[in-house]
C-alpha positions in Angstrom: -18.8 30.6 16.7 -18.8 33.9 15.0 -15.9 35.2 12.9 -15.1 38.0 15.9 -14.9 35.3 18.6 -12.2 33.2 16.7 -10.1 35.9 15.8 -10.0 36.9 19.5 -9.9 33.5 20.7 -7.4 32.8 18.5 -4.9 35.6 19.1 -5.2 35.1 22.8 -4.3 31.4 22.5 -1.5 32.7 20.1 -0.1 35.3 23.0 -0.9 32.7 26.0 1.3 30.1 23.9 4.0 32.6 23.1 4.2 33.8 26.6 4.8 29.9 28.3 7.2 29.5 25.9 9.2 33.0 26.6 8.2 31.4 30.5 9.7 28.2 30.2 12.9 29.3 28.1 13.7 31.8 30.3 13.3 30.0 33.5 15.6 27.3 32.1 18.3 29.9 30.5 18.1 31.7 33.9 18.6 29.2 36.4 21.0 27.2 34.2 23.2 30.2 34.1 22.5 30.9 38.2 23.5 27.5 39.3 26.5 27.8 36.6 28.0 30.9 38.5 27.2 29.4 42.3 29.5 25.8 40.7 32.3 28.0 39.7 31.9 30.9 43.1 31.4 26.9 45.0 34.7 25.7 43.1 36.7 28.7 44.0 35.6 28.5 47.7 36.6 24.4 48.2 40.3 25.1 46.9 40.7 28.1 49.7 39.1 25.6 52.4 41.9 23.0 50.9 44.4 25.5 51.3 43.4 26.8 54.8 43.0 22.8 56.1 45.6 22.2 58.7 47.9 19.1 59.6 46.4 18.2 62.2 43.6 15.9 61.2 41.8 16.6 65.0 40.9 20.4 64.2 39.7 19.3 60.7 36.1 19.6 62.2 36.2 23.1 64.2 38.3 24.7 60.9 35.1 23.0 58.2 32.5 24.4 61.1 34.1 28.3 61.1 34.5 28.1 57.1 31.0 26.8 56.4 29.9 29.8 58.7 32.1 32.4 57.2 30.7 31.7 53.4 27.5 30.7 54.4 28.0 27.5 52.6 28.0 23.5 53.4 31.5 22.2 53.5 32.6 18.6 53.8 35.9 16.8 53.8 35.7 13.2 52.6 38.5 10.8 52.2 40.0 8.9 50.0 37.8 5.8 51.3 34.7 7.9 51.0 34.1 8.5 55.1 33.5 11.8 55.8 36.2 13.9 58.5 34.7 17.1 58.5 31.3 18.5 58.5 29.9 22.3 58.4 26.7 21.5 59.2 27.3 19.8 62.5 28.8 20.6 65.8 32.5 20.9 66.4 32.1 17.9 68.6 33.0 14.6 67.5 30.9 13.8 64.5 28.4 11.2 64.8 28.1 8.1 62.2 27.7 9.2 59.0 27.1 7.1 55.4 30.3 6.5 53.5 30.0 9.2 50.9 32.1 7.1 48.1 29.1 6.0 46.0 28.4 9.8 45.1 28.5 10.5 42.2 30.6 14.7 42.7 32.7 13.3 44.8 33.3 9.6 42.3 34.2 12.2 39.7 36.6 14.4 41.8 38.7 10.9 42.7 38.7 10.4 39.1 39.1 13.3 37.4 39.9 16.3 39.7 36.4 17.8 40.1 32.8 16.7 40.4 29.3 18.4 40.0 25.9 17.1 40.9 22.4 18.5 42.2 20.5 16.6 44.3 18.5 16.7 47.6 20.5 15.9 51.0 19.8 12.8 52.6 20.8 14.3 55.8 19.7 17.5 56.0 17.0 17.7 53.6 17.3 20.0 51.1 18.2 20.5 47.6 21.8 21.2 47.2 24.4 22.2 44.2 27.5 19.9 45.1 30.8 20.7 43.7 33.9 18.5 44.9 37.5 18.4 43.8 40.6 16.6 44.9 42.6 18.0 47.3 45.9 17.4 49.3 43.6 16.2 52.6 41.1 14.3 50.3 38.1 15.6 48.7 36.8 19.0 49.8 32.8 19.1 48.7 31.2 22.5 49.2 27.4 22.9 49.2 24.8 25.8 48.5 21.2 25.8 48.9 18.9 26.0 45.9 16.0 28.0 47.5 17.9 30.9 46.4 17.8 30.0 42.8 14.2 29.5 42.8 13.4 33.2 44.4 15.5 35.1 42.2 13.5 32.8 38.6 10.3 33.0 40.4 10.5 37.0 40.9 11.5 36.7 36.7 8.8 35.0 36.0 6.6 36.9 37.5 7.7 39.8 36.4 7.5 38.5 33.1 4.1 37.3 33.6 2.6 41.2 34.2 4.3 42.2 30.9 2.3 39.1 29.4 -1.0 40.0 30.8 -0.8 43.3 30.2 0.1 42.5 26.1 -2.4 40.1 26.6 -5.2 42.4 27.1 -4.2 45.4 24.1 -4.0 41.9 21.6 -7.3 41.0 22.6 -8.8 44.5 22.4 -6.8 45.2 19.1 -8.1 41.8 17.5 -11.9 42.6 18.8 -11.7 45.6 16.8 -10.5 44.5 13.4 -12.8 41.7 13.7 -15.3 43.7 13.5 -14.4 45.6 10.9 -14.2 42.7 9.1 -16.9 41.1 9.8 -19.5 43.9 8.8 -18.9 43.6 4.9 -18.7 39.8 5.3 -22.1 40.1 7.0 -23.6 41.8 3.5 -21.8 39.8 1.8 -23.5 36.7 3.4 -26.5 38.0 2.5 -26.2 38.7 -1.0 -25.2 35.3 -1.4 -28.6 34.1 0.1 -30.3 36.9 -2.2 -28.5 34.9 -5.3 -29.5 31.6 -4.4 -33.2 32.8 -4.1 -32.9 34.4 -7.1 -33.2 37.9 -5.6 -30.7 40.9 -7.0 -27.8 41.0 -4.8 -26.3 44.0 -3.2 -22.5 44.0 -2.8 -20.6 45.9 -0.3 -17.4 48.2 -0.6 -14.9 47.2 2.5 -11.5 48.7 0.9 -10.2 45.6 2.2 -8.6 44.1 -1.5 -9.0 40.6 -0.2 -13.1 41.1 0.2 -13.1 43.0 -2.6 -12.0 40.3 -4.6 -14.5 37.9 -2.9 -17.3 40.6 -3.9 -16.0 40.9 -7.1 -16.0 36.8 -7.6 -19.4 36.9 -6.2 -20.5 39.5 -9.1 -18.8 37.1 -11.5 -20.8 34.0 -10.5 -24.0 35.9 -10.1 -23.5 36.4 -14.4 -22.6 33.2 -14.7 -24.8 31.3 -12.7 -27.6 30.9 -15.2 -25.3 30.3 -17.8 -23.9 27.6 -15.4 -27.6 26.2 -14.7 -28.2 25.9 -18.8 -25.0 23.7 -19.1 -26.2 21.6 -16.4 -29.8 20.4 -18.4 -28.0 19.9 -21.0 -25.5 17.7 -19.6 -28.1 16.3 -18.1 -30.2 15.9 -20.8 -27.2 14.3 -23.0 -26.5 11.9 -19.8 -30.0 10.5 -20.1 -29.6 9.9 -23.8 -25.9 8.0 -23.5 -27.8 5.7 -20.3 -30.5 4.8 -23.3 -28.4 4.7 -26.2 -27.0 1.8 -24.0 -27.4 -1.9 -24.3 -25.9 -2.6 -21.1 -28.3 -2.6 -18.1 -27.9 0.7 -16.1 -29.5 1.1 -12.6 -28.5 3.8 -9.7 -29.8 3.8 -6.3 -29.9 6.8 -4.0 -28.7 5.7 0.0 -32.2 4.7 0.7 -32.0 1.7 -2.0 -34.6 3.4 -4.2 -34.0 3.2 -7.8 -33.8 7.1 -9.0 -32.2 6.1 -12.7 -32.8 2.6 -15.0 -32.4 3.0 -18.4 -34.1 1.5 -21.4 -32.2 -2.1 -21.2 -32.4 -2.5 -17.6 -36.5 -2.1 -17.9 -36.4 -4.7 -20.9 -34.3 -7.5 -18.9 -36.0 -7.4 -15.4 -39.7 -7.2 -18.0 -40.6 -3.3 -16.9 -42.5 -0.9 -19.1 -40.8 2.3 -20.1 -43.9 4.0 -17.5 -44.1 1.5 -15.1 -42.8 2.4 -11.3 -39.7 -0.2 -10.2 -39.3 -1.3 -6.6 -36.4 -0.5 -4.2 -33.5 -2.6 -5.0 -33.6 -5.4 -2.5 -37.0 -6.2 -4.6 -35.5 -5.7 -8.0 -34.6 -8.9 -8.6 -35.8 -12.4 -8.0 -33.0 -14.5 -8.2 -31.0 -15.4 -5.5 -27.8 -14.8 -6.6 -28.6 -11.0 -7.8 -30.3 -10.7 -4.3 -27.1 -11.4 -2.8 -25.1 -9.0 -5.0 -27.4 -6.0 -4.4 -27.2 -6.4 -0.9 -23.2 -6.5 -1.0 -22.9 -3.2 -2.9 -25.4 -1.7 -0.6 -22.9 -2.9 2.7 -20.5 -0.8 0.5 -19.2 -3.6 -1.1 -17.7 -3.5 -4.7 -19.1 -6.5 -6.8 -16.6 -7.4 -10.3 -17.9 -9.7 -13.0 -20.6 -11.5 -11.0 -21.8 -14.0 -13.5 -24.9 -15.2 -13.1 -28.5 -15.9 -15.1 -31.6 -14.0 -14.9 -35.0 -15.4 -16.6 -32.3 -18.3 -18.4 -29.9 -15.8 -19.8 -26.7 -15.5 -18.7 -25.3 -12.4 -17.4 -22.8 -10.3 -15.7 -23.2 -7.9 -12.9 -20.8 -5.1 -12.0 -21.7 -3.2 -9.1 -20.4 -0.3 -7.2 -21.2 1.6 -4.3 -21.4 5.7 -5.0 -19.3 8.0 -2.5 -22.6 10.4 -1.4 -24.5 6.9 -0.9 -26.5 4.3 -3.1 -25.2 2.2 -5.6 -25.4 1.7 -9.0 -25.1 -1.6 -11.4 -24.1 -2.5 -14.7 -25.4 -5.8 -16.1 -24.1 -6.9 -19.5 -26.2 -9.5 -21.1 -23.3 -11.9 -22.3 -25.8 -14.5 -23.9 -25.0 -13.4 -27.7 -21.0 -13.8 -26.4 -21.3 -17.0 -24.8 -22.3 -19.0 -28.4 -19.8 -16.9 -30.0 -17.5 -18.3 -27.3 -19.3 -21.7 -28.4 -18.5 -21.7 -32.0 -15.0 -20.1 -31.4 -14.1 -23.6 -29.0 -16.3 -26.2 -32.0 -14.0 -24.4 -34.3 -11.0 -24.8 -33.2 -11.7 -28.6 -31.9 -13.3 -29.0 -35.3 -10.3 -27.4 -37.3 -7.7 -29.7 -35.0 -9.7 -32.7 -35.7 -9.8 -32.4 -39.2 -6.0 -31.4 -39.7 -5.0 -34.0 -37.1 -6.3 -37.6 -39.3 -3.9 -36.2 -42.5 -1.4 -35.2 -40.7 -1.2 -38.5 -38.4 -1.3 -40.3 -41.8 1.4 -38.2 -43.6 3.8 -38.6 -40.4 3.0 -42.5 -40.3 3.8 -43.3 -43.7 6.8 -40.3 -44.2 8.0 -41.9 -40.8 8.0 -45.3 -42.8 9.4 -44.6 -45.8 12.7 -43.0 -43.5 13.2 -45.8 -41.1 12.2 -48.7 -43.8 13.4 -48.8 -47.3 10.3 -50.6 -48.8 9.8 -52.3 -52.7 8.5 -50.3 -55.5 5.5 -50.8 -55.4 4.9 -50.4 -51.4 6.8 -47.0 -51.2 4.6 -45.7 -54.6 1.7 -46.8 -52.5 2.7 -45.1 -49.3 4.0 -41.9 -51.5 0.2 -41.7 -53.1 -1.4 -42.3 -49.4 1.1 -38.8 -48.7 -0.5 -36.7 -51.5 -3.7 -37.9 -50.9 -4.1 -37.1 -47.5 -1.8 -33.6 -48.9 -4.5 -32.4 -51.0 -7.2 -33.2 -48.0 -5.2 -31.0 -46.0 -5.2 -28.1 -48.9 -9.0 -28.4 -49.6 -9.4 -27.7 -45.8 -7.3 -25.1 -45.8 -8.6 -23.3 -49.1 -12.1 -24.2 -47.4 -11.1 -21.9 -44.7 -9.6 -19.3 -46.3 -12.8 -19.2 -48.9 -15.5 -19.0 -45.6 -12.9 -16.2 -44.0 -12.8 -14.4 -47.2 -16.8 -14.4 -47.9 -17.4 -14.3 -43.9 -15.1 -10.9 -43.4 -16.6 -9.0 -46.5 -13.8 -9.4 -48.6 -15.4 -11.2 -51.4 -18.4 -9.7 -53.2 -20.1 -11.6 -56.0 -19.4 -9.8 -59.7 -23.2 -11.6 -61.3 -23.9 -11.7 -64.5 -26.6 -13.7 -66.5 -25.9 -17.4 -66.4 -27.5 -20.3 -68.4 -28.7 -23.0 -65.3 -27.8 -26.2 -67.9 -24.4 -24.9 -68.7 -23.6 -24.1 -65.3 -24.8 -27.7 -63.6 -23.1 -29.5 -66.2 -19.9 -27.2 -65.8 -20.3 -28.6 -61.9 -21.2 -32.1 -62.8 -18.1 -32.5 -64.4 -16.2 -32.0 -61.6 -17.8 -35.4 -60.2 -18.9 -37.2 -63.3 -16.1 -39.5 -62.7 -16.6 -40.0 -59.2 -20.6 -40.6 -59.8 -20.2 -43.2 -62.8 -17.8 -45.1 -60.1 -20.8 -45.0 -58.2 -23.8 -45.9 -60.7 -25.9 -42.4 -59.7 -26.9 -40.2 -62.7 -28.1 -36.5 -62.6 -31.1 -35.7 -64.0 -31.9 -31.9 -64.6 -35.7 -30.3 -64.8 -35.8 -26.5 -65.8 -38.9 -25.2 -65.7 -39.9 -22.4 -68.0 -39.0 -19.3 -66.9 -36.2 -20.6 -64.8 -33.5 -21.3 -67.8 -31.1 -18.3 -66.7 -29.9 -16.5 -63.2 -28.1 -13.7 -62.4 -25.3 -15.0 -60.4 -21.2 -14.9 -59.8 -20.2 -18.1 -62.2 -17.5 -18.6 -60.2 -19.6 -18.6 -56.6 -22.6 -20.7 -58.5 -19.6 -23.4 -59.7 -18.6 -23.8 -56.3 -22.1 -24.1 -55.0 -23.4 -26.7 -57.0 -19.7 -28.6 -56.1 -20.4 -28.6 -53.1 -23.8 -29.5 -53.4 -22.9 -32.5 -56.1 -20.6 -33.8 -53.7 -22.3 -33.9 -50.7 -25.1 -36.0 -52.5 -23.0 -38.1 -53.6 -21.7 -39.3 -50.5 -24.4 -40.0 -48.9 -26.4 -41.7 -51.7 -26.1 -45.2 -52.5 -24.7 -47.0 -55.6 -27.5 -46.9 -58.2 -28.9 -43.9 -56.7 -30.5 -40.3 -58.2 -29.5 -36.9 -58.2 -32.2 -34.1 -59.8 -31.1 -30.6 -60.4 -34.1 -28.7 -60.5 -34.6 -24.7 -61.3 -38.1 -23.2 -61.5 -38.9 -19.3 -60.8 -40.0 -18.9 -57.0 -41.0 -15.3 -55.2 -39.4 -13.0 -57.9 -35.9 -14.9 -58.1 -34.9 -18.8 -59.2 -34.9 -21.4 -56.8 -32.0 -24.3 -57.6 -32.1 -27.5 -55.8 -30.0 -30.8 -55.6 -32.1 -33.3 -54.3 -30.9 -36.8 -53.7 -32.6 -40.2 -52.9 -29.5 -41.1 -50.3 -29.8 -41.8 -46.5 -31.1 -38.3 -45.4 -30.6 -36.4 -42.1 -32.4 -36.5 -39.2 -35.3 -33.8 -38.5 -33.5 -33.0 -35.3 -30.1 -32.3 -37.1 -31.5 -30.2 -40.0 -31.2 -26.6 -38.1 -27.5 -27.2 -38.0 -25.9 -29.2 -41.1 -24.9 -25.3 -42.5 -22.6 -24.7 -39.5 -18.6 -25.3 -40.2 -17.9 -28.6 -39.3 -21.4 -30.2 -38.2 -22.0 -33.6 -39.5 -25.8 -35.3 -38.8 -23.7 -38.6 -39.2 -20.9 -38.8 -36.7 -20.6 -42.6 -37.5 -19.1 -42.0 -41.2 -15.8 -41.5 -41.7 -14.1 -38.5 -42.5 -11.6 -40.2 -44.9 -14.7 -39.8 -47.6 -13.0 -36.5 -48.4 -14.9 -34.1 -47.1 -14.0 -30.9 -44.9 -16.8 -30.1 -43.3 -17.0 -26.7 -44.5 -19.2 -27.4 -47.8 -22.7 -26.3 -46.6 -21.1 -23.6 -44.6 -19.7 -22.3 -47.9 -22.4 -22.5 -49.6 -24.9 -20.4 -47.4 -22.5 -17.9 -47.1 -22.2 -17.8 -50.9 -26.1 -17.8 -51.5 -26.5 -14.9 -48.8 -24.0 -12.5 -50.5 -25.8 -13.2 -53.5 -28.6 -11.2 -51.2 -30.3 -14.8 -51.6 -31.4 -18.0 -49.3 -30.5 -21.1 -48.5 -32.6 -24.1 -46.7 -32.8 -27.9 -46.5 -35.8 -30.5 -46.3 -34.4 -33.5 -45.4 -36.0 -37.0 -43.4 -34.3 -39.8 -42.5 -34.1 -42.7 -45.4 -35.6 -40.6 -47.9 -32.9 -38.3 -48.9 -32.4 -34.4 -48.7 -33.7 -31.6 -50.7 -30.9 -28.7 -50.8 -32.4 -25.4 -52.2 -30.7 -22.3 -53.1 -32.9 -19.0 -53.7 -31.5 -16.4 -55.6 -32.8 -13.1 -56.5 -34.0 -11.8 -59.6 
């Protein structure tokens, strides 16, 4: 419908509303007020008839019958019991039966209150009456007037009214035809030099004098010059858009309404196995797993998917999917494989870490416990007191363990090397065991090969190194066993090793004896004195060195621990 036809429409609704509204007020002002004045003129003429009443009940009916024809109005006299004496609207003869007129609701109020009103139609003659009734000395005189009067004198106002209407009617609708169309002409040219700009055609704009289309023209102007400008910004959003959905290493893929995939970026190719060039599928073929089936074809019911966890090609993921407002869908899929061993090693370590804390502490509680409730000899309590410190100082190596392995682990520790003679610094080590070896009948034996007689190192992270090393040999190498340092040059750097002639490890435990808290054999007991953390330590400590640690190991021949460090 064209601008012109609503405004017209539109005002002649407007006037056609307005004038049954002015209609239906004024009929209702008008007649309320009519019937108002016929109640009181009806009031006024039921006290004369109570006044002109005689005595004589007999003549009751010929006086009502000449009153009712002098004013032209219905009169009746009711009693006090409601039966009616007198009637206007029948003969003077004796009146015939008639209802008892108690129940009505003008003449209820004028027993109760002096003076009743109501407006109803007559069940006896017919036709809708005004009723006004008050209380008199003879009982209640009710007085009557037709209606049909009322409704001549509003229907000749409204009709009246009505011609006024149809005639403003008419000049609205002409006057709003004509300024429609003179606004419509510069909106015409206006149109079309907005379909010049969008084919890239030079626009011409109209003058209408009217400000408001001037300021549409002028806005149009405006975004004619910026347009372009407008365009340019859009690439490179664009363009910058495409390079955040790359730089990405969650799994982006968008859909239009259709299911076909219009956007995937570079990690959602390499999870589902897609070359950069290679064409995907629609959707509902994307994936081949069951579970990613059923979460495609959720978001594409309009469904919103959170944290669907699920695995594709045996790596776990988790699929977030949404559907877009204009249609489609699009899904984010984290690959959570690298968090869930994280997640892994955060739950061994804290098992690990309550386990080892737990055997001390139990002790120290036991025997503190003990000491308390008992009051032992000498010799028993000096026992129990050593038991205390021993398991003490378990508890503080494990703790300095873990505060060494946080320290190195969070980059807070970095090595200060410095040339160190190999001899000196294994026998610095040795020391630290020598007692705890001749206790056990193994000797260390050292072979440095030329070339191999110094390292650059941290003395303090080399000391703690071959510790570690020294003690772990020892506990898992017989009485009367060997332990050989050896240091050779290896691949521009020295290679150190401890190697033992103890039990060994296992081939299938080997990957893991440098993770915090791993031990290939479970069946030993902790008490030994060790954390745990040893091998952990020292890989960490190698590695900062910018060196490498492995082991070569097989069960009943011993282990081979070798430390790389660079030149």
């Amino acid at each position: 419908m064209t601008f012109v036809r609503r405004l017209v429409l539109g005002s002649v609704l407007t006037l056609v509303l307005t004038v049954a509204i002015l209609l239906w007020v004024a009929e209702r002002s008008l007649r309320h007020d009519l019937e108002h004045e016929i109640a009181r003129t009806l009031e006024n003429e039921a006290r004369l008839v109570d006044q002109a009443l005689p005595a004589d009940s007999t003549s009751w009916q010929a006086t009502v019958h000449r009153l009712g024809r002098q004013v032209r109005h219905r009169i009746t006299l009711i009693d006090q019991q409601g039966r009616v004496r007198a009637d206007s609207d029948f003969p003077i003869e004796p009146l015939p039966p008639i209802e008892n007129h108690g129940e009505r609701s003008e003449v209820r109020a004028a027993l109760n209150g002096g003076r009743g009103v109501a407006r109803r139609r007559s069940e006896t003659v017919g036709q809708a009456f005004l009723y006004v009734a008050i209380r008199g000395g003879h009982g209640v005189i009710r007085v009557a007037a037709d209606l049909d009067q009322v409704d001549q004198v509003v229907r000749r106002a409204q009709s009246a009214v009505a011609r006024a209407a149809l005639l403003a009617l008419l000049i609205g609708s002409v006057l709003a035809l004509v300024v429609g169309r003179s606004i419509t002409q510069p909106l015409t040219t206006i149109s079309v030099a907005a379909r010049d700009i969008a084919a890239g055609a030079p626009p011409r704009f109209p003058r209408s004098g009217i400000p408001d289309i001037d300021a549409l023209v002028q806005a149009l102007r405006q975004m004619h010059r910026q347009l372009g400008d407008r365009f340019d910004d859009l690439r490179h959003a664009q363009a910058e858009t495409a390079a955040l959905l790359e730089s990405m290493v969650e799994a982006v893929i968008a859909t239009n309404g259709r299911g076909r995939v219009v956007t995937a970026n570079a990690a959602a190719r390499e999870l589902l196995g897609y070359a950069s060039t290679q064409e995907l599928p629609d959707l509902r073929e994307l994936f081949r797993v069951k579970a990613a089936r059923e979460v495609v074809e959720a978001v594409l019911q309009g469904r919103t998917v959170q944290s669907s966890e699920l695995e594709i090609d045996e790596r776990p993921v988790v699929i977030n999917a949404r559907p877009l407002p204009s249609g489609g869908a699009v899904l984010v899929i984290h690959d959570v494989t690298e968090l869930r061993r994280l997640e892994a090693v955060r739950r061994d370590f804290v098992a690990n870490v309550s386990h080892e804390l737990k055997t001390p502490l139990t002790s120290i509680s036991g025997y503190a416990e003990t000491l308390l409730a008992d009051s032992p000899d000498a010799e028993t309590t000096h026992r129990f007191l050593a038991t205390i410190v021993e398991n003490s100082r378990r508890m503080q190596r494990l703790v300095d363990d873990l505060l060494d392995l946080a320290r190195i682990e969070g980059g807070r520790w970095q090595p200060h090397q410095e040339l160190l003679d190999v001899r000196q610094s294994v026998g610095d080590a040795w020391n630290e065991v020598a007692d705890r070896a001749h206790s056990a009948g193994v000797e260390l034996e050292f072979q440095i090969e030329p070339g191999a007689e110094t390292l650059e190192a941290d003395s303090d992270a080399l000391h703690q190194v071959l510790t570690n090393l020294f003690e772990n040999s020892l506990r898992y190498t017989a009485r009367g066993g060997r332990i050989l340092c050896r240091s050779r040059p290896e691949e521009g750097g020295i290679s150190l090793s401890v190697i033992d002639n103890g039990s060994g490890i296992p081939l299938e435990h080997l990957p893991r004896i440098f993770e915090r808290f791993y031990r290939a054999d479970q069946s030993r007991s902790r008490a030994e004195g060790g954390t745990g953390l040893g091998l952990a330590i020292v890989k960490h400590l190698v590695e900062a060195h910018g060196g490498r640690v492995h082991a070569e190991s097989e069960r009943g021949t011993g282990t081979t621990v070798t430390c790389w460090f660079p030149a």
